[in-house]
Rosetta silent file (secondary structure, phi, psi, omega in degrees, C-alpha in Angstrom):
SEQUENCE: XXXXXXXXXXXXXXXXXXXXXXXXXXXXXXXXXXXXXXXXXXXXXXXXXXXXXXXXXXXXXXXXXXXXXXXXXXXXXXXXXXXXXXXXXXXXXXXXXXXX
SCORE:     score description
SCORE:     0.000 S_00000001
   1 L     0.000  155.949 -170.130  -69.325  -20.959  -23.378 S_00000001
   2 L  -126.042  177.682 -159.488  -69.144  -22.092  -26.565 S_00000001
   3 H   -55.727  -66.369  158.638  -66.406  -24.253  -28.288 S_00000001
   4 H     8.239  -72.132 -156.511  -65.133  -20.502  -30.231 S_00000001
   5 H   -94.448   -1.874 -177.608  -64.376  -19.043  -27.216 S_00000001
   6 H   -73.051  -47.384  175.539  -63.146  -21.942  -25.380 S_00000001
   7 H   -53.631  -51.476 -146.428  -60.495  -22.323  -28.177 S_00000001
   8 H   -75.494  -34.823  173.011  -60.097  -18.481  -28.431 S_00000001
   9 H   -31.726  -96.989 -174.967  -59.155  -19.177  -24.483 S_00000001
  10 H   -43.507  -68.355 -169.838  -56.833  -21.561  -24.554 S_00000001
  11 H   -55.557   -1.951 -152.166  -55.160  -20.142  -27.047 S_00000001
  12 H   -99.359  -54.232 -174.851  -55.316  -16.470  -25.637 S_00000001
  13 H   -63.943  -14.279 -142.873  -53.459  -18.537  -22.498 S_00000001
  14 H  -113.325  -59.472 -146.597  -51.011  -20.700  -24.952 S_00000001
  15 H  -106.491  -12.933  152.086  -49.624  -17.477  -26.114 S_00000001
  16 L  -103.627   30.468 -168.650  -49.119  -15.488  -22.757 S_00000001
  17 L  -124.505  -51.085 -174.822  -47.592  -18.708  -21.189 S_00000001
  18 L   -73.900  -24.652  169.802  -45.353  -19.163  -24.264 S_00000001
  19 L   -78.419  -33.055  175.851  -44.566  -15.022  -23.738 S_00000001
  20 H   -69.968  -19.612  175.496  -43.466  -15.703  -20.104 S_00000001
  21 H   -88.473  -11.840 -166.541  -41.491  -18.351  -20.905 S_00000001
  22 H   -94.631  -13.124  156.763  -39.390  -16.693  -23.644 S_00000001
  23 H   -29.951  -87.381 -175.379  -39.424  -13.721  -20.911 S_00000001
  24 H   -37.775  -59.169  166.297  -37.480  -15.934  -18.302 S_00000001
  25 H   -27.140  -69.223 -156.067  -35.058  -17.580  -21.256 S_00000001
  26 H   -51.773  -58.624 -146.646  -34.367  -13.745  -22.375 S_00000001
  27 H   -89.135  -29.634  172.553  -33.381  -12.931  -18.758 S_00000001
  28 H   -44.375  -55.358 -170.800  -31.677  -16.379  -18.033 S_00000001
  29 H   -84.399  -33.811  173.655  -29.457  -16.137  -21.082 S_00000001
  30 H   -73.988  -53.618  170.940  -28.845  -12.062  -20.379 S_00000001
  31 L  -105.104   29.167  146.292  -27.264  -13.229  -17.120 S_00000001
  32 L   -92.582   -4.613 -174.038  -25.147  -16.145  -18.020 S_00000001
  33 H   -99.348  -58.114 -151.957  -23.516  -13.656  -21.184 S_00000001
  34 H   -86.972   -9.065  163.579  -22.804  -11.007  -18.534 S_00000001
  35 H   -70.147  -32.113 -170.317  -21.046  -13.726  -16.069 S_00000001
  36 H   -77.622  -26.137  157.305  -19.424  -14.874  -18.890 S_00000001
  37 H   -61.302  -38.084  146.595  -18.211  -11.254  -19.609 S_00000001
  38 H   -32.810  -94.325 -161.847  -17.273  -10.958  -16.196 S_00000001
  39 H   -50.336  -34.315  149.452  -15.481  -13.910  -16.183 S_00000001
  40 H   -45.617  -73.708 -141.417  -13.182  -13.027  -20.069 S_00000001
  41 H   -46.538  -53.169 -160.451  -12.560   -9.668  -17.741 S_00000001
  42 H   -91.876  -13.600 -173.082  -10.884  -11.657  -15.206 S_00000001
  43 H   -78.064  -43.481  179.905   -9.286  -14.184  -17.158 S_00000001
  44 H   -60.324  -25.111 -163.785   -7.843  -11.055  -19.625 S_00000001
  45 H   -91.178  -47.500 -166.244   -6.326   -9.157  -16.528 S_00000001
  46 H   -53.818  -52.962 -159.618   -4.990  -12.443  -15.276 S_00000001
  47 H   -90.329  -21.060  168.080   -3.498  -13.075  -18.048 S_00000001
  48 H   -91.399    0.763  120.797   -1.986   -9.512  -19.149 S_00000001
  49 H   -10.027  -88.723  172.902   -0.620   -9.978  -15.577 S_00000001
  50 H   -81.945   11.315  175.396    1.306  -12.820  -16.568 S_00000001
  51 H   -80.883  -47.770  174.123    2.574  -11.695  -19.874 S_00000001
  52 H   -37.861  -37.619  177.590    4.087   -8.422  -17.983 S_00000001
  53 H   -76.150  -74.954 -172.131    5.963  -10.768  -15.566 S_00000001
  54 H   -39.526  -32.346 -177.045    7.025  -12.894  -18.194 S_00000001
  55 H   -83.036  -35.897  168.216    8.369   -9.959  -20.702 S_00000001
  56 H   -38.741  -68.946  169.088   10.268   -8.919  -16.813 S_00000001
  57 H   -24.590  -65.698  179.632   11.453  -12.388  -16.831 S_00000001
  58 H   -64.321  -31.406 -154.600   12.925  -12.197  -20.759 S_00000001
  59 H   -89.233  -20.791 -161.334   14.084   -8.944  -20.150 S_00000001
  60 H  -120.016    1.353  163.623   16.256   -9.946  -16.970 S_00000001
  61 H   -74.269  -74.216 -175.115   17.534  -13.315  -19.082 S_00000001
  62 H   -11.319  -53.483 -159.136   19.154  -11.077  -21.364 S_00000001
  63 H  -103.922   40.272  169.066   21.251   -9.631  -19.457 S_00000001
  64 H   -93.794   -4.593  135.489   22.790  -12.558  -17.627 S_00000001
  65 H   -88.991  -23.240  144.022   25.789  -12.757  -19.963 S_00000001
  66 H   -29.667  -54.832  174.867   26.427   -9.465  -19.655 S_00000001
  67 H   -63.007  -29.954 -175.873   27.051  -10.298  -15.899 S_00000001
  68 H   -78.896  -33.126  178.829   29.162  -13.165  -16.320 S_00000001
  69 H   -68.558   15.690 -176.539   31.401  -10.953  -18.863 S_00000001
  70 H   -87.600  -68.592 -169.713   31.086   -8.306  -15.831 S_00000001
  71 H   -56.685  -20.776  176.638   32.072  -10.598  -13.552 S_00000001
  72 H   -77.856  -12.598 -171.309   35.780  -11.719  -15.510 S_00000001
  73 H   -88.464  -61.746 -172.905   36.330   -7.902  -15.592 S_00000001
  74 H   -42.549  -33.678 -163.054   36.142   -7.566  -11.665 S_00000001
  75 H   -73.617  -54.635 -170.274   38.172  -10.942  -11.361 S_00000001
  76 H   -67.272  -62.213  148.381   40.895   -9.119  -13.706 S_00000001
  77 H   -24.890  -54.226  149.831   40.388   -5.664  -11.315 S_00000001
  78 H   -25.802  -71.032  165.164   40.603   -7.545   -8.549 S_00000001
  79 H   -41.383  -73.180  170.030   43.794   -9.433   -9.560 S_00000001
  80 H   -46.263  -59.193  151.497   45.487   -5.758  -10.857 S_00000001
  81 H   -19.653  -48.264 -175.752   44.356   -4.573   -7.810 S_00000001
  82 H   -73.079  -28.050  157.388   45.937   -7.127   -5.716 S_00000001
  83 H   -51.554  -66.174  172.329   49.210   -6.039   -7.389 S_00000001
  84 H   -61.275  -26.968 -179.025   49.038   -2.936   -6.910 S_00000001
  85 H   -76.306  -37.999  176.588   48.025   -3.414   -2.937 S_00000001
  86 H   -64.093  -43.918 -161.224   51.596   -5.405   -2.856 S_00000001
  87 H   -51.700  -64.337  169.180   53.386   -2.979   -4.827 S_00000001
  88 H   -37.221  -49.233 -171.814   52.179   -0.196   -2.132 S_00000001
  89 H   -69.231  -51.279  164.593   53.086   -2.132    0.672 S_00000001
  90 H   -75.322   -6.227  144.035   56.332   -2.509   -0.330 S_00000001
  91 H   -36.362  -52.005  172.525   56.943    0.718   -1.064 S_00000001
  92 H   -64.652  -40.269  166.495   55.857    1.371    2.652 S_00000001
  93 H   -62.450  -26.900 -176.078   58.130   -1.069    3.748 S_00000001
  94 H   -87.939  -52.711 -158.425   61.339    0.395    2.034 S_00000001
  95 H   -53.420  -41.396 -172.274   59.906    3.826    2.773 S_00000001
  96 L   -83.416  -13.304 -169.839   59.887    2.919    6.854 S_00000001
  97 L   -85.226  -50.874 -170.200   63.348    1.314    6.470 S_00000001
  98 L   -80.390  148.816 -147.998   65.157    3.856    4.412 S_00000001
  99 L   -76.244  -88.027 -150.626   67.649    6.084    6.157 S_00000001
 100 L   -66.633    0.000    0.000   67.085    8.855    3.268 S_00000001
């Protein structure tokens, strides 16, 4: 062999060694990008997850003074009520009493 083809060699080997390696990279780097796409996927669901709960959350704050003015109107029903439940009973009582 002569030095020509020795070179022509090596270098014929230099350049499918240097193709195999940029092979491996290319596939290396193609599956860390799709784990990492994977991995936005679940972090995006997770996370439109908790926004949903959270706008539940805001949504059910609102209306907790609404409840407490709810709640003075039953206490004031309640009260009128309670009136009126005497008011019957003595009615029933004169009613069971009276001759006429």
């Amino acid at each position: 062999m002569t030095l020509a083809q020795v070179s022509f060699e090596a270098g014929y080997t230099v350049w499918w060694v240097s193709l195999g390696i940029g092979v491996v990279v290319i596939v290396v780097v193609a599956v860390l990008l799709t784990l990492i796409v994977r991995t936005a996927r679940q972090i995006d669901g997770a996370v439109s997850d908790i926004w949903t709960a959270g706008q539940r959350i805001a949504n059910n704050t609102i209306h907790i003074p609404l409840l407490h003015r709810t709640n003075q109107v039953v206490d004031e029903v309640l009260e009128r009520a309670g009136g009126i439940d005497g008011a019957a009973a003595a009615i029933e009582a004169h009613a069971l009493d009276c001759p006429g």
